[in-house]
LUMNUGU-497314 format. One record per residue (C-alpha): y, x, z; residue in one letter. Coordinates in steps of 0.001 Angstrom, whole numbers, m for minus. Layout:
# residues N
+---------+---------+---------+------+
|       Y |       X |       Z | rest |
+---------+---------+---------+------+
|       Y |       X |       Z |    A |
...
+---------+---------+---------+------+
***
This chain:
# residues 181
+---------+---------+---------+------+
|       Y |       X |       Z | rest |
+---------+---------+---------+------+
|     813 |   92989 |  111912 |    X |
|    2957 |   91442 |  108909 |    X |
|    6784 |   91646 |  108878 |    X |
|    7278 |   88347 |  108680 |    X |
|    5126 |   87415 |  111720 |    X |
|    7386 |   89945 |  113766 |    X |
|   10620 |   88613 |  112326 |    X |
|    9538 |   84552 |  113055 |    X |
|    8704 |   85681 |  116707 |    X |
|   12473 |   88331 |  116790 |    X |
|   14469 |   86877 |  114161 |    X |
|   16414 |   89744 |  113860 |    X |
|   18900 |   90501 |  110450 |    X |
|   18164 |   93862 |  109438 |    X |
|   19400 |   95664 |  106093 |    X |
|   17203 |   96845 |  103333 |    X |
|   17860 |  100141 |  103918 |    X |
|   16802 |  100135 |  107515 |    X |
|   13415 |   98249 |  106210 |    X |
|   12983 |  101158 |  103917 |    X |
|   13330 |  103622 |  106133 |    X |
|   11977 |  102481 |  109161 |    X |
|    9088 |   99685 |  107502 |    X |
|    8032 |  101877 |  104589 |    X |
|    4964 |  103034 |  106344 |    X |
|    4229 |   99737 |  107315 |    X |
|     872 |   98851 |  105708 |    X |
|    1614 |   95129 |  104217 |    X |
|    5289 |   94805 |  105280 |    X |
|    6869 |   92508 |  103679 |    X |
|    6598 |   88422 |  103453 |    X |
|    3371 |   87340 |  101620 |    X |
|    3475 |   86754 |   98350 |    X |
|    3116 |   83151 |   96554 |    X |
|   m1318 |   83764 |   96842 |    X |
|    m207 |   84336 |  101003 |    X |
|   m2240 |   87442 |  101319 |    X |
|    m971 |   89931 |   98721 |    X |
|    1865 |   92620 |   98651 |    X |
|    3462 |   93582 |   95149 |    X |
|    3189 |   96625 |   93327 |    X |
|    5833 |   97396 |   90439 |    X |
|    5283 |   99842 |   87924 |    X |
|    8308 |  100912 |   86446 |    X |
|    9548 |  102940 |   82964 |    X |
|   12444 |  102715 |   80687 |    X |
|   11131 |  100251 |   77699 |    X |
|    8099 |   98474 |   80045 |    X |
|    6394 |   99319 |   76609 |    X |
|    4107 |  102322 |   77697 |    X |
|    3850 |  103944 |   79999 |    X |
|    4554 |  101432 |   82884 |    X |
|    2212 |   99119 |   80676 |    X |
|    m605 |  101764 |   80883 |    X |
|    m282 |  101525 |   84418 |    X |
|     m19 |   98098 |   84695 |    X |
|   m3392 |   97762 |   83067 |    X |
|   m5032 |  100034 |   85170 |    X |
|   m3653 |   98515 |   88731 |    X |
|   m5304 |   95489 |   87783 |    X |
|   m8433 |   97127 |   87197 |    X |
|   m8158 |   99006 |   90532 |    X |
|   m5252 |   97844 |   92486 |    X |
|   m5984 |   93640 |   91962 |    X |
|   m7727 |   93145 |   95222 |    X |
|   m4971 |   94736 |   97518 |    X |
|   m1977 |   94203 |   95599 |    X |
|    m224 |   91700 |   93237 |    X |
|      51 |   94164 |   90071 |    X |
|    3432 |   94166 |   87904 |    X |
|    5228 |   96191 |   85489 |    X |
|    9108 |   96184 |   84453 |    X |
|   11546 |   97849 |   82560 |    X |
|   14831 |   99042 |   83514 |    X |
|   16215 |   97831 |   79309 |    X |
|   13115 |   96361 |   78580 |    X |
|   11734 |   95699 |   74738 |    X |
|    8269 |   94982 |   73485 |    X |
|    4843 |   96683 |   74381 |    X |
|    4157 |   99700 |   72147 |    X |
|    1963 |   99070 |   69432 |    X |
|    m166 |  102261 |   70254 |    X |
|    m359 |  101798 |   73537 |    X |
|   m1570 |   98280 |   72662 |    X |
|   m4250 |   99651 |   70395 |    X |
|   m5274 |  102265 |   72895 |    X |
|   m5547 |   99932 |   75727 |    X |
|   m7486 |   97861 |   73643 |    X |
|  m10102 |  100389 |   72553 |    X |
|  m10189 |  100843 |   76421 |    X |
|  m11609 |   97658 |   76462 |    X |
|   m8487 |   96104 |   77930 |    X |
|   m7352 |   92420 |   77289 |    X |
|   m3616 |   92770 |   76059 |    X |
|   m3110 |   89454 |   75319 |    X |
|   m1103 |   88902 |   78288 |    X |
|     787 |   92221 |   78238 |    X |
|    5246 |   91978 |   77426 |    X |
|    7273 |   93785 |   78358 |    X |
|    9441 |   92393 |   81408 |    X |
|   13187 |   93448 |   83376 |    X |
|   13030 |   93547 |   87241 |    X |
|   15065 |   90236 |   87104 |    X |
|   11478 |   88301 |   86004 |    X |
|    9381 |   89619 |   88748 |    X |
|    8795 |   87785 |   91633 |    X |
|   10404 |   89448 |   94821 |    X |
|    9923 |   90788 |   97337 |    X |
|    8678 |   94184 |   95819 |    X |
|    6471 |   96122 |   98295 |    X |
|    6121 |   99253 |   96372 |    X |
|    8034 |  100424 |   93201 |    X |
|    6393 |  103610 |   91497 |    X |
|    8435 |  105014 |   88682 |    X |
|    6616 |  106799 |   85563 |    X |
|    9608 |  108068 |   84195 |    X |
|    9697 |  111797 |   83224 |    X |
|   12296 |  114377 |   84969 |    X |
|   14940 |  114139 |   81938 |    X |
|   15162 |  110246 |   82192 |    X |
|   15754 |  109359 |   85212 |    X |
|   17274 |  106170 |   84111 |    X |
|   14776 |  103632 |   85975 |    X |
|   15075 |  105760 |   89245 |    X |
|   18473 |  105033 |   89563 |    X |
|   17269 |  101248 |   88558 |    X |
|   14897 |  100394 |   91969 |    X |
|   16970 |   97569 |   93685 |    X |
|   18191 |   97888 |   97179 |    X |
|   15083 |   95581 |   98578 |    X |
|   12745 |   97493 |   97382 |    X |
|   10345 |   98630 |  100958 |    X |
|    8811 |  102382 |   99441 |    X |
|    9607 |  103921 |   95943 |    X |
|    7791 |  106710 |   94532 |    X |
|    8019 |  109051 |   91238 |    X |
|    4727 |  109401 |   89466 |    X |
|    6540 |  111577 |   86520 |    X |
|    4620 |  111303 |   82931 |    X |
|    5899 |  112280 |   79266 |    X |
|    6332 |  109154 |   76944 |    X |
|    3828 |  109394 |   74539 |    X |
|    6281 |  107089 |   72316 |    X |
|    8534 |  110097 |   71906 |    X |
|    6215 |  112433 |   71019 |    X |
|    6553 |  113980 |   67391 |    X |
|    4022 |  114192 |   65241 |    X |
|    1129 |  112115 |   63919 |    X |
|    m648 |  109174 |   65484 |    X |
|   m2979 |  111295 |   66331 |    X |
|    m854 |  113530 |   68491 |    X |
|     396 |  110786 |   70212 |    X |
|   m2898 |  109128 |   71177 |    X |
|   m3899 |  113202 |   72812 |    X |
|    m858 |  112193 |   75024 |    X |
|   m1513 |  109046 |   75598 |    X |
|   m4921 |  109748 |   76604 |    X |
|   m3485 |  112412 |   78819 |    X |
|    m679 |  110135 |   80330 |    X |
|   m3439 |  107438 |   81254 |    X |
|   m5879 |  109981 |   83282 |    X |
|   m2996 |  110987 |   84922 |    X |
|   m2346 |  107647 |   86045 |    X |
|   m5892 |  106341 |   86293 |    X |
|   m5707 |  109443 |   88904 |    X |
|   m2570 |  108810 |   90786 |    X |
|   m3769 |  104903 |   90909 |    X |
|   m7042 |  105755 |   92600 |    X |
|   m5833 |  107910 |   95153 |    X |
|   m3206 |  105406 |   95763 |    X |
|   m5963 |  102543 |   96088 |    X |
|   m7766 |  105364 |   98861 |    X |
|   m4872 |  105616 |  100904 |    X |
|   m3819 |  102087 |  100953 |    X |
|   m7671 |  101655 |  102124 |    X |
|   m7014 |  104267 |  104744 |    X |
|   m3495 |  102002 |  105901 |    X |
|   m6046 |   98914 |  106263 |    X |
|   m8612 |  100818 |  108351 |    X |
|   m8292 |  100007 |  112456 |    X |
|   m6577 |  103112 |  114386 |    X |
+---------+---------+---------+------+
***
């Protein structure tokens, strides 16, 4: 059953922090989105120029039939010119990658997943109030690393299985939230 349906038929004012604590395990919570059938995913780093862009990338590939797929910055900038070029010998269309603030995505925000790692915790501290469920999928920022491009892309590679990882098993239990009890 959708949120909204249950708030038309009790039209009840409720806070975001009791809907986060008492809706997150709602599959499908919030209002629809613009499409009507879609809840938003937000992938969320520092920049929006790696990491969160990696994931972006690959919630479209396996995210885009359950979710609307975004990716924000908490001081965004531009998308990382080796990330571009390793999305793109992925096989990736990056055309239509920039990098974006929370401000320019459209809300509500079903689930916000931070890739921050453990020493910036800058765009944890960033996930607005509204926000239904919030998790921390920690990765290094292959931007920082030192040392050639070639180290970098060894991370990067790393930093996208990880993700491609943590983005399937998401996809498996959001399958599992749509399956009849």
């Amino acid at each position: 059953i959708m949120l909204s349906r249950v708030t038309n038929v009790y039209p009840l004012r409720v806070s975001p922090m009791w809907m986060h604590k008492y809706c997150s395990q709602i599959r499908y919570a919030s209002t629809t989105t613009a499409g009507g059938d879609k809840p938003r995913i937000l992938f969320v780093c520092v920049a929006n120029s790696c990491r969160s862009q990696l994931a972006e990338c690959l919630g479209r590939k396996y995210l885009s039939d359950l979710y609307e797929v975004h990716s924000a910055g908490s001081t965004p900038t531009s998308p990382n010119a080796l990330a571009v070029e390793f999305l793109q010998s992925k096989g990736y269309d990056t055309s239509v990658l920039r990098s974006k603030s929370y401000e320019d995505i459209p809300k509500p925000v079903d689930v916000a997943i931070a890739l921050c790692d453990e020493g910036d915790m800058e765009c944890c501290s960033y996930f607005h109030s509204s926000i239904l469920s919030r998790r921390n999928w920690s990765q290094r920022d292959p931007v920082k690393v030192e040392g050639s491009k070639e180290d970098k892309m060894k991370v990067m590679e790393n930093v996208y299985h990880n993700i491609e990882k943590l983005v399937v098993e998401f996809r498996e239990e959001s399958l599992k939230g749509l399956k009849p009890s």
